[in-house]
Every structure is written in structure tokens, then in C-alpha cells.
Wavefront OBJ file of the C-alpha trace (Angstrom):
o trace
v -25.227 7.148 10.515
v -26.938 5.220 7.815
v -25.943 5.805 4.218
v -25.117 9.319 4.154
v -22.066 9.019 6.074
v -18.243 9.712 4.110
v -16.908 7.179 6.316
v -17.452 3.431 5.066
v -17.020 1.650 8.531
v -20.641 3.407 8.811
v -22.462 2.560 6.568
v -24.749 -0.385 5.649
v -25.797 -2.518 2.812
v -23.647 -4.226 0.127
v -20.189 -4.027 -0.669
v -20.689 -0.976 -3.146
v -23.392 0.746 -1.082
v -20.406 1.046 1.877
v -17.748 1.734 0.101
v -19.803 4.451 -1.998
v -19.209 3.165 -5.840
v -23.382 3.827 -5.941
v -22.880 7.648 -4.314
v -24.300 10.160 -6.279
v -21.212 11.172 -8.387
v -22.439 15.210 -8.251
v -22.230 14.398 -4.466
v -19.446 17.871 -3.090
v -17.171 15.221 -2.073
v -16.856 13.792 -5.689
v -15.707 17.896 -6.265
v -12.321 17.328 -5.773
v -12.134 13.564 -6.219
v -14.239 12.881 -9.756
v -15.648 9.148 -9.663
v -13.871 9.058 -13.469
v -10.777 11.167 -14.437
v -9.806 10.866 -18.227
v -6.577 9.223 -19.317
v -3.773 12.246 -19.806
v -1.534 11.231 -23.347
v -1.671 8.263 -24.876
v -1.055 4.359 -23.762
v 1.959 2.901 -24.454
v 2.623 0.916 -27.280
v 3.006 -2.717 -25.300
v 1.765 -6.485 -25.775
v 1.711 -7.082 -21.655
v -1.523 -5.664 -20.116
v -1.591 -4.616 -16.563
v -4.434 -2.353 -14.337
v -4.897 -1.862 -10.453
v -7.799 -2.791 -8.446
v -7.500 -0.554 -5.109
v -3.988 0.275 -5.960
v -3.978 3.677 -4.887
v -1.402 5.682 -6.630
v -0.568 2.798 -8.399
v 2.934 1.862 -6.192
v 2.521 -1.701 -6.991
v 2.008 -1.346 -10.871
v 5.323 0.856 -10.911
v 7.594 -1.912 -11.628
v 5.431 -3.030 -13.990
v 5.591 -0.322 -15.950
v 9.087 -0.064 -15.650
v 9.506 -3.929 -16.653
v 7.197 -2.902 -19.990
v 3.520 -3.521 -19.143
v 0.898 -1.387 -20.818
v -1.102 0.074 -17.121
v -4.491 0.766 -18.930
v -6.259 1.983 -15.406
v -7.193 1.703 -11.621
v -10.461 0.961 -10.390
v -9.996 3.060 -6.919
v -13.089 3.766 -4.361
v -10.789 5.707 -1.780
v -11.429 9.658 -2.997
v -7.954 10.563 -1.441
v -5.999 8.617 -4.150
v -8.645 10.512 -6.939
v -7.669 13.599 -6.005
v -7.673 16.514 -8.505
v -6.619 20.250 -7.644
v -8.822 21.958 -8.522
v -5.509 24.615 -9.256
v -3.184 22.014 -11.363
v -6.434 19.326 -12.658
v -3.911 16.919 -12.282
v -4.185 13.336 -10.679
v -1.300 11.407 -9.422
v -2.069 8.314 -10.748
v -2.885 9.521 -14.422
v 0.000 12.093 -14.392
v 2.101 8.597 -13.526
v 0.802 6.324 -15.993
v 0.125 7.996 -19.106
v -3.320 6.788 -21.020
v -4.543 5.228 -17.934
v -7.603 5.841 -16.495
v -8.623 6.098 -13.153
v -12.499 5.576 -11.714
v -14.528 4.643 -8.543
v -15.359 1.604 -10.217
v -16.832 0.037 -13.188
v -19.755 1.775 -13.495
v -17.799 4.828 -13.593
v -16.060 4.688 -17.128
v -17.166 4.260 -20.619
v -17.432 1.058 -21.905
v -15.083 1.032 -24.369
v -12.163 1.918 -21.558
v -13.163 -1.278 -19.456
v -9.770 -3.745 -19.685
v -10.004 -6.363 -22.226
v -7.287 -9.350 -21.705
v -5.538 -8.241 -18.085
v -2.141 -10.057 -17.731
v -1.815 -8.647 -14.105
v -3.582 -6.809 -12.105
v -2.433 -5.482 -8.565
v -3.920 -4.054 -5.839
v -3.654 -3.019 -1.571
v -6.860 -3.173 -0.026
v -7.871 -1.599 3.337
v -5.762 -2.823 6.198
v -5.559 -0.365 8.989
v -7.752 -2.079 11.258
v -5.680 -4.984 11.613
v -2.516 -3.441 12.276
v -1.155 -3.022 15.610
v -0.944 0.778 15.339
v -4.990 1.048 14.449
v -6.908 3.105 16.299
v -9.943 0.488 16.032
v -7.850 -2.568 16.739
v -5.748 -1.200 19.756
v -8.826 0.984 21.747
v -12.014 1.698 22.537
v -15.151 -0.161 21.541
v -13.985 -0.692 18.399
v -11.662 -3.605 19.152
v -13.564 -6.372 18.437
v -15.955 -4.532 15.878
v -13.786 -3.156 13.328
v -11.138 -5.652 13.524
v -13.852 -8.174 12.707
v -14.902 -6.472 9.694
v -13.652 -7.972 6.686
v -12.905 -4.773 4.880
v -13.064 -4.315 1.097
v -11.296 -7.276 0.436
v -14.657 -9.136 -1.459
v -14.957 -5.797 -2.936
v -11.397 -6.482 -4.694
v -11.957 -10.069 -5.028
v -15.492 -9.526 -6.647
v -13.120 -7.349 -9.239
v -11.116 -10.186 -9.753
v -13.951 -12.470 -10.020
v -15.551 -10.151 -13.051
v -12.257 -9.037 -14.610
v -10.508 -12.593 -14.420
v -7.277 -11.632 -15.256
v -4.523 -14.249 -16.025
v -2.560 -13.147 -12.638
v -3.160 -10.666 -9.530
v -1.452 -9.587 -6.099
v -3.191 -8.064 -3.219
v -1.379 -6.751 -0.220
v -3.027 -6.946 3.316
v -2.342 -8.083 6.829
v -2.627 -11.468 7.936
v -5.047 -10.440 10.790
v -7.549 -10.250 7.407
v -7.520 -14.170 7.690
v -9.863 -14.029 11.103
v -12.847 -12.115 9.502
v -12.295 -13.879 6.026
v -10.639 -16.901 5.623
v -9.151 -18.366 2.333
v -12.447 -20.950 1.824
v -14.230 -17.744 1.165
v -11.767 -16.414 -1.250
v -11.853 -19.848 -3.163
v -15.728 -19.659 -2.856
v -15.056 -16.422 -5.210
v -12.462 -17.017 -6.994
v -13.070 -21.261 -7.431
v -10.895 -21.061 -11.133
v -7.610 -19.176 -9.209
v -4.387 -21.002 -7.880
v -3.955 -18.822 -4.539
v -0.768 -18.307 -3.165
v -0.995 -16.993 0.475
v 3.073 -15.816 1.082
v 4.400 -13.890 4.471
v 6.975 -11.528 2.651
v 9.743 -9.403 4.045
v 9.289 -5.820 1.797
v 13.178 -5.399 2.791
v 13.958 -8.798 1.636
v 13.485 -7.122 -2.305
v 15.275 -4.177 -1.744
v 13.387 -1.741 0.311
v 14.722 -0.027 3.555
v 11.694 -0.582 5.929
v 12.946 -3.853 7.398
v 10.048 -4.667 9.454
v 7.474 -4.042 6.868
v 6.647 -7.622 6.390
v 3.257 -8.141 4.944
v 0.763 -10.901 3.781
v 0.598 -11.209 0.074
v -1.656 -13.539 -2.213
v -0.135 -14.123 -4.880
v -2.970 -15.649 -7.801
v -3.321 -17.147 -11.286
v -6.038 -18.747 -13.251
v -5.281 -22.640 -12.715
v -4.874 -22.708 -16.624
v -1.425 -21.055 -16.073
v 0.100 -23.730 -13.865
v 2.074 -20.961 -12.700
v 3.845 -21.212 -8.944
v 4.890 -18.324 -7.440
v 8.556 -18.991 -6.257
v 10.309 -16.220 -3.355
v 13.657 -14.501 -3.624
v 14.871 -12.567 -1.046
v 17.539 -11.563 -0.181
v 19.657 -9.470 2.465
v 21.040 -5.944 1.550
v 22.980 -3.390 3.408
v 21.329 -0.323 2.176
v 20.386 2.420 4.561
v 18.277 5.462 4.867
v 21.291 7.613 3.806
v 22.033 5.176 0.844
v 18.139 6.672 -0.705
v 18.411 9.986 0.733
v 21.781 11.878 1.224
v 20.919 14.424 -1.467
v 17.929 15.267 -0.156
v 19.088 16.838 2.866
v 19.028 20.370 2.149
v 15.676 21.678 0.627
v 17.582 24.226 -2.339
v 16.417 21.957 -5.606
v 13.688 23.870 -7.029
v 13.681 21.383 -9.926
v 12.779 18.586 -7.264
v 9.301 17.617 -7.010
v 7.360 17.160 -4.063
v 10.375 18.401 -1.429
v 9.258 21.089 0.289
v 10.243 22.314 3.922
v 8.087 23.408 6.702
v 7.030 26.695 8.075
v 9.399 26.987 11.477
v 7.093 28.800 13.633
v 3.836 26.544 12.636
v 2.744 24.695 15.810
v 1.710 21.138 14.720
v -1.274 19.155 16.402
v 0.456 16.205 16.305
v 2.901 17.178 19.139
v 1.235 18.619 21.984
v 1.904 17.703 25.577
v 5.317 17.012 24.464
v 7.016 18.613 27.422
v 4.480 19.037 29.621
v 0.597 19.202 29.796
v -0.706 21.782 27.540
v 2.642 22.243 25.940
v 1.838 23.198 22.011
v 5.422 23.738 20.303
v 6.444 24.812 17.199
v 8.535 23.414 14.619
v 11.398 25.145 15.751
v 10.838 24.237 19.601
v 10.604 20.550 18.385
v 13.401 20.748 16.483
v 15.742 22.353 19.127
v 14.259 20.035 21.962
v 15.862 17.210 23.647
v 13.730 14.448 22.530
v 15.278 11.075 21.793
v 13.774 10.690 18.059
v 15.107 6.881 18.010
v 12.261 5.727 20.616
v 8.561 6.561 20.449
v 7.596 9.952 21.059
v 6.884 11.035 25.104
v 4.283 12.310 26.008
v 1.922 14.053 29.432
v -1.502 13.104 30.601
v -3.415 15.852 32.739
v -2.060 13.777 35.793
v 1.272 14.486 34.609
v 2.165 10.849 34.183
v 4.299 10.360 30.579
v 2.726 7.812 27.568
v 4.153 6.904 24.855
v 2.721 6.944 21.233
v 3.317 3.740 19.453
v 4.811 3.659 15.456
v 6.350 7.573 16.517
v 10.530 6.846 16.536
v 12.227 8.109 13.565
v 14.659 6.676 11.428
v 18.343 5.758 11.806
v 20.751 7.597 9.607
v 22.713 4.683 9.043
v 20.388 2.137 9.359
v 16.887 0.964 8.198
v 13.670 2.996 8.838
v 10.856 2.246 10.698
v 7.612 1.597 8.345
v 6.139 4.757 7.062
v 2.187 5.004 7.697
v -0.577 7.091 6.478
v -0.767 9.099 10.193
v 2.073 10.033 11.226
v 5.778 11.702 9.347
v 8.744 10.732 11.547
v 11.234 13.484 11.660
v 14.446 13.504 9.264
v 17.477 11.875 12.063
v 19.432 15.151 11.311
v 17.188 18.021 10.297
v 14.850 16.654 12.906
v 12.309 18.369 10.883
v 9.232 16.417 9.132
v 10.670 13.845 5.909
v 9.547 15.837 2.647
v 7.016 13.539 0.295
v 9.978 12.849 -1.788
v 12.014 11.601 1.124
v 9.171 9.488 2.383
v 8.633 8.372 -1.499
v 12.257 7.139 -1.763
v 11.691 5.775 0.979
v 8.918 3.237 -0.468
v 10.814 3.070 -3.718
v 9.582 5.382 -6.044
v 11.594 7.318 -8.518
v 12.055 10.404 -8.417
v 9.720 11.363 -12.017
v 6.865 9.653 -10.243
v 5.383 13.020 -9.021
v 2.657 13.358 -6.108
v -0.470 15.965 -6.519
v -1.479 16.048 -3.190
v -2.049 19.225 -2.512
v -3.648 22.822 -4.492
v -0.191 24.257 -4.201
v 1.388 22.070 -6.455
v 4.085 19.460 -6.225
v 6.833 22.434 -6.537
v 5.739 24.168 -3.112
v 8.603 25.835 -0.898
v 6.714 25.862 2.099
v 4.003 22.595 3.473
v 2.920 21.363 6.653
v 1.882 17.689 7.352
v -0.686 17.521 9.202
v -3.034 20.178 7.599
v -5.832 18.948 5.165
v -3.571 19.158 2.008
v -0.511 17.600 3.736
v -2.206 14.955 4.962
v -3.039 13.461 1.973
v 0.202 13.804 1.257
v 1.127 11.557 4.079
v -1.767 9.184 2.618
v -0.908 8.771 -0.724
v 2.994 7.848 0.215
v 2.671 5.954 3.583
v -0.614 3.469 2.783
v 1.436 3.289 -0.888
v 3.408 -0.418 -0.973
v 6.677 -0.057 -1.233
v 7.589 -1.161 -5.332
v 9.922 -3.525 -4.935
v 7.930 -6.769 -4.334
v 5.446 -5.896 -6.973
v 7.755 -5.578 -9.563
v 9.584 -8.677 -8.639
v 5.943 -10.624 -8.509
v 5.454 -8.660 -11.795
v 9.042 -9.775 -13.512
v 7.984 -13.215 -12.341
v 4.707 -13.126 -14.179
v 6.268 -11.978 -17.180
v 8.747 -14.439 -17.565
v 6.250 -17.369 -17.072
v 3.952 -15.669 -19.400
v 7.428 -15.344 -22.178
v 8.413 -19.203 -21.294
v 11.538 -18.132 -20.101
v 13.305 -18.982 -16.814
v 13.306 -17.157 -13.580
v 16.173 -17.304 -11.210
v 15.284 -16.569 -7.616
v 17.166 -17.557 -4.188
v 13.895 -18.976 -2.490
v 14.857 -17.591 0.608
v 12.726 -16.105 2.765
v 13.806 -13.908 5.825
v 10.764 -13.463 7.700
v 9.719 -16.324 10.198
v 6.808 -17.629 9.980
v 3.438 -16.563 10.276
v 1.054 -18.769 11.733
v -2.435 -16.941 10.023
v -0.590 -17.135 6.484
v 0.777 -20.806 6.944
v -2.544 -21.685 8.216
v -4.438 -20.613 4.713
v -1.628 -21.966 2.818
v -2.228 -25.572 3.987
v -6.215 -25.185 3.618
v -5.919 -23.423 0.302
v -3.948 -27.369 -0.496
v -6.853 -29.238 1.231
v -9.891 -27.856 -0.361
v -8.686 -26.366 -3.728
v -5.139 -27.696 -4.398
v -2.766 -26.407 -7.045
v -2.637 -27.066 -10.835
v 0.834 -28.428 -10.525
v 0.747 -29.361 -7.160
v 4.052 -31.240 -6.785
v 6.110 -28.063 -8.340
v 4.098 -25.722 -5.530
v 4.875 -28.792 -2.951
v 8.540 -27.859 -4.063
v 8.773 -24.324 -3.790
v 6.812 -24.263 -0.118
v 8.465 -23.476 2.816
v 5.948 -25.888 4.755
v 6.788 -29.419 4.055
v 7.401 -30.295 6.934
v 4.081 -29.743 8.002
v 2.083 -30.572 5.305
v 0.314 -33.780 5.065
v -0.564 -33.814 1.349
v 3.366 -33.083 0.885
v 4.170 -36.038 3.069
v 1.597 -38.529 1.503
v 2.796 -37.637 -2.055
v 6.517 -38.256 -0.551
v 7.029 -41.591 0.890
l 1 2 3 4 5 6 7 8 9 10 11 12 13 14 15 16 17 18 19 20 21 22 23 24 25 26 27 28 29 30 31 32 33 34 35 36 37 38 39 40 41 42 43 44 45 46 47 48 49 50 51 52 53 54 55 56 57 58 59 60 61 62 63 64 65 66 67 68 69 70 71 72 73 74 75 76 77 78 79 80 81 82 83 84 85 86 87 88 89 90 91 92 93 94 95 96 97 98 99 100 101 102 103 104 105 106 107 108 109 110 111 112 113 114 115 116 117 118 119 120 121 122 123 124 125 126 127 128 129 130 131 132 133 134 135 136 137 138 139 140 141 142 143 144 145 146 147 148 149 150 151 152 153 154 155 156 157 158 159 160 161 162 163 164 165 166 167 168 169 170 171 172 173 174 175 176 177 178 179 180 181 182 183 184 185 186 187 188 189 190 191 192 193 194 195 196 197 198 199 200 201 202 203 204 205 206 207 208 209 210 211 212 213 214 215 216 217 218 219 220 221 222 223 224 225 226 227 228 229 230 231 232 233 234 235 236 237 238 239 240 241 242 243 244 245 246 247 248 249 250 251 252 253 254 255 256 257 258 259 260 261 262 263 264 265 266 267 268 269 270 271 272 273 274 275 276 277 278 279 280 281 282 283 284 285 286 287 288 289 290 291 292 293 294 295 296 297 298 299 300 301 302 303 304 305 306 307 308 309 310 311 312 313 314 315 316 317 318 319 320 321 322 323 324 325 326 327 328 329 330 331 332 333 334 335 336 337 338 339 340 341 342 343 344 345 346 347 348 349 350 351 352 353 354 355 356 357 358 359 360 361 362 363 364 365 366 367 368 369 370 371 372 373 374 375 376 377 378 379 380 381 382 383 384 385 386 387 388 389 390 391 392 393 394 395 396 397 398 399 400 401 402 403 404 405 406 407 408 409 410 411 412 413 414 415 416 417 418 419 420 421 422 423 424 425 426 427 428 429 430 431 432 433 434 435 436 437 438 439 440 441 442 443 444 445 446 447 448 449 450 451 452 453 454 455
């Protein structure tokens, strides 16, 4: 498809000639999704400097806002997280962060907007093809293609490389290791401590307890900073984040709209039978077991199943939200609203979604039309916030001089991709303050350079 194409797994050339950051910004596409949109109000008054590289809506720089970083921008390719109504001209991530910009990329903004000193800088590049739930990992020709390509990763590392600030965290899958493994990231980033981690997102709080992700953790080797994990276990369920939510009468809540009974979703044909095309309210009053994958019939009449589709437990942790599919509330058996699904993820409630041209006030949305797909976008590829704002506390406190108490327990297992970088990222780089990382690894036992430097 050449160059032309809106879809960057595509395209050809460099990094920015696939991912579009050389587009033609009076391109239609770039209509509702401006390569630059100005900052709204003024920046905070605040000595800590943060901005997002890929960050989306900005989930992972919400605790550092809250924790009293100055966000100054986001340097974001995907349009979806750009969007602007054209009805409200608002954008999600400057309505969030006031004074922050957010752009394509650096060509995009004036020159005197482009960050300064950066004290952090966080961001979640692409990772659908290597999750199990991708279409282009899990079928078709695209198995071995797409989940060989390495993604915008270098992109986000090249923005690391140019922006250099003191610390960053990128979110991503540790299937990313195969395509592009951590010599290349110290090949771009030679002046960085790197801290490949395997983190449980429920282990800091959040309610998706299997949404356990690869992090890299990094700081200039100046810092001789070591990132140290704290996890911990919790009892908090989906009710505990969303008992109030349950009936859809708070017109002052944003972004909690219901759906239209008698709309028949795409999403849920051949649920019944072949050919079967209910409606909201024939899903709703069915007799589907929401706590398994959803059923469904092939023209032979044989039943399939359609993996990452079983909704949440009321009393119990949810299942991890993507950027597809919107599991059904476990008692309204109706779709989660955006707010429910941003709860979900952590977000407060005055961090305010403009996915749609309706406005984040709507009575009435569907999921899986244009508008409420992006809606489904913006909330399930967002991070959940609690990790990045622990990372970010971390930072801070190392940055102050002051202590940081943390468990340093970890409650995933281990992953052999992540523990695999960690031990080369030791072998060909090595850390600052090597013996204090040694320390606060979970992989002595394994480690030769741990081993030699402890007879």
C-alpha cells in the first residue's frame, strides 16, 4: 500500500515515514486529529518537570501530576489520542493537563514549547501485536510478520535519545524482547541505566489482577538511581471502584452514559445461533454465562469461543480491559460506561474523556460505533495509573534525597524474556551502582556477576 496508507504496519521507510510524523499535516485525517493542539490555561507553577512520549491520554503522567510535577506536553503519533470534536474543540489530554501541549512530534510545535530540563518522562508504546489476544499474533499470515516487527519502540527510544531526560518508563510486552532486544536499546540509549522489571499492575493498587506487564524503568547513569519494587496484595474489588456507578441518573457525571436498548451491536452476532444479530436488550435478557468467554456459531453450527470476552466479577477482580472489546457490567449486563472502565484503570473521576462529538455528558452511546470506539481506545490501551505514579514518587524522592520505603516484593513469577534482558543489560552495560542494583534484584541466584562480586 506504499506510503499513502493510514495504517502504519503498511507502510515503508523510516521510523517517522511509518508512523506518519512526515504526513502532510492538511492531510483530512489530521481534520479531526491536528498534528499540534495548543496548551488550554496555563502550566502549573512547579520545580519537577515531567512530559509523555506515546503516552496517549497521558494515564501514566497522572500520578505525576497528582504527586506535583509540572506535565509540559506529549509527543503522540496515534491520531485517536489527538482527537478534537470538531463540536466541543476539546482534547483529552490538554483538557487533563492544563498548559500542556500535545503534537505528532517534534517537528510539530514551536520551538519555544520543546521541553527544556525533563525530570521524567513516560510513555506506552504499541503493543498489540504481541499480546495473546492480537489479531496479527494469534491468526492468519500475520503471525510471524507482525509479531516480528519491532513496533515504535526506536521511535520512543530515539525521543529519549534526543530529549535525554534525567528518568523515563515505557510500558510494553515482553514478547517486544524477540524483535528488539535490550543490546539495541543500549546501542541508543549507551548513557541510560535500564531497568527491565516484570510488574504486577494489581500489585500497586489496581483491580485488573492479571495485567502484568514489562516495564523499563531508565535513568541517565549520572543519577545512580536503582529502581527498587513494592507491591503489595490488596483486597479491593470491582464493586470497591464502582458501586455508585450502577445506575446511569448523575447528569453531573462525566463520561457515563447508557446504551440505546434496541441498538443491535456488531460485536455479538451468531450469539445464539448462526445469523443471530441481537439487540441490547436480547443480550441483556439472554442466558449467557458472562464469567467465561463469549459463545459463539460457525455456519456449520459448531460453537467458538472468543478469547479476552468474560466479564468481570462483582466481588472480585476484573479481567484486563482492552482497546476492542467492553465486557458487560456483572449486574446490568449492559456495556461498562467510559467512567466505569476509567475507574477501572485508576483514573479520577475530574479526568474527563472527549471521545466522541456528543460530548462527555451524553445520555445515550454505543461502543462499537466510530465515536464509541475511541472511547474504548483511549481507556482500554490507557495504563492503569498506579505503577506510574509509584515509579514517579520514586523518582521524586531520589531526585529530593529523601528515602523511599517500599516492600520489594514482587507477586508476579517470573518472566523468562524480562529476566533474560535484565542479566544482558548487567553483561554489556552494567549499572552505575552496580552492587545497590545487585541488591534490589530478584535474580541473584542466577546471576554470575552477582555471584563473582559475592564470594
Amino acid at each position: 500500500m506504499g506510503n499513502n496508507s493510514n495504517t502504519w504496519q503498511h507502510r515503508t521507510g523510516t521510523d517517522e515515514e511509518r508512523f506518519g510524523l512526515l504526513d502532510d499535516p492538511k492531510r483530512l485525517k489530521y481534520r479531526k486529529a491536528p498534528v499540534f493542539i495548543e496548551p488550554v490555561g496555563s502550566l502549573p507553577d512547579r520545580e519537577l518537570i515531567a512530559v509523555g512520549l506515546t503516552c496517549g491520554v497521558g494515564s501514566l503522567l497522572v500520578g505525576a501530576k497528582q504527586l506535583g510535577y509540572k506535565v509540559t506536553g506529549n509527543f503522540e503519533w496515534r491520531d485517536y489520542y489527538r482527537y478534537m470534536p470538531l463540536t466541543t474543540k476539546k482534547s483529552t489530554f490538554t483538557e487533563n493537563f492544563p498548559g500542556a501541549f500535545i503534537a505528532r512530534g517534534t517537528r510539530d510545535i514551536p520551538k519555544d514549547l520543546m521541553p527544556g530540563r525533563i525530570d521524567f518522562a513516560a510513555g506506552h508504546p504499541e503493543c498489540g501485536r504481541y499480546s495473546s489476544l492480537s489479531h496479527s499474533v494469534t491468526k492468519g499470515t500475520y503471525k510471524e510478520t507482525r509479531k516480528g516487527d519491532v513496533s515504535d519502540i526506536p521511535l520512543f527510544l530515539k525521543l529519549i535519545a534526543l530529549l535525554r531526560p534525567r528518568f523515563f518508563l515505557m510500558d510494553d510486552l515482553p514478547e517486544s524482547f524477540v524483535p528488539m532486544p535490550i543490546s539495541e536499546y543500549i546501542k541508543l540509549l549507551p548513557d541510560y541505566d535500564l531497568f527491565p522489571e516484570w510488574i504486577s499492575n494489581w500489585g500497586y493498587g489496581n483491580i485488573q489482577k492479571r495485567r502484568t506487564r514489562m516495564f523499563m524503568v531508565g535513568s541517565l547513569k549520572k543519577e545512580k538511581f536503582v529502581f527498587r519494587a513494592g507491591e503489595e496484595v490488596h483486597e479491593r474489588t470491582l464493586k470497591d471502584e464502582i458501586k455508585d456507578l450502577i445506575k446511569f441518573d448523575q447528569d453531573d457525571i462525566a463520561n457515563h452514559a447508557n446504551v440505546d436498548l434496541d441498538y443491535r451491536p456488531g460485536r455479538y452476532v451468531n450469539l445464539r445461533s448462526y445469523g443471530d444479530h441481537p439487540s441490547w436488550r436480547e443480550i441483556r435478557d439472554s442466558n449467557q454465562n458472562w464469567r467465561q468467554n463469549l459463545r459463539y456459531y460457525t455456519p456449520d453450527g459448531e460453537v467458538k469461543i472468543r478469547p479476552g470476552t468474560f466479564s468481570p466479577d462483582w466481588e472480585g477482580f476484573c479481567p484486563v480491559l482492552s482497546g476492542g472489546f467492553n465486557p458487560v457490567h456483572p449486574l446490568r449486563r449492559l456495556p461498562l460506561s467510559i467512567r466505569e472502565r476509567a475507574r477501572i484503570q485508576g483514573f479520577p473521576d475530574d479526568f474527563i474523556f472527549y471521545s466522541d462529538e456528543d460530548g462527555p455528558y451524553r445520555q445515550i452511546w454505543e461502543p462499537y460505533n466510530s465515536d464509541g470506539q475511541r472511547g474504548i481506545k483511549q481507556t482500554g490501551k490507557a495504563m492503569p495509573i498506579q505503577f506510574g505514579r509509584f515509579v514517579a514518587d520514586q523518582v521524586k524522592h531520589h531526585i529530593e534525597g529523601k528515602g523511599f520505603k517500599v516492600t520489594g516484593r514482587r507477586l508476579a513469577g517470573e518472566n523468562e524474556k524480562v529476566s533474560k534482558a535484565k542479566l544482558s543489560f548487567c553483561t554489556l552495560s552494567g549499572y552505575a551502582d552496580q552492587d545497590k542494583a545487585c541488591r534490589s534484584c530478584w535474580l541473584t541466584s542466577k546471576c554470575e556477576i552477582y555471584k563473582a562480586n559475592h564470594k
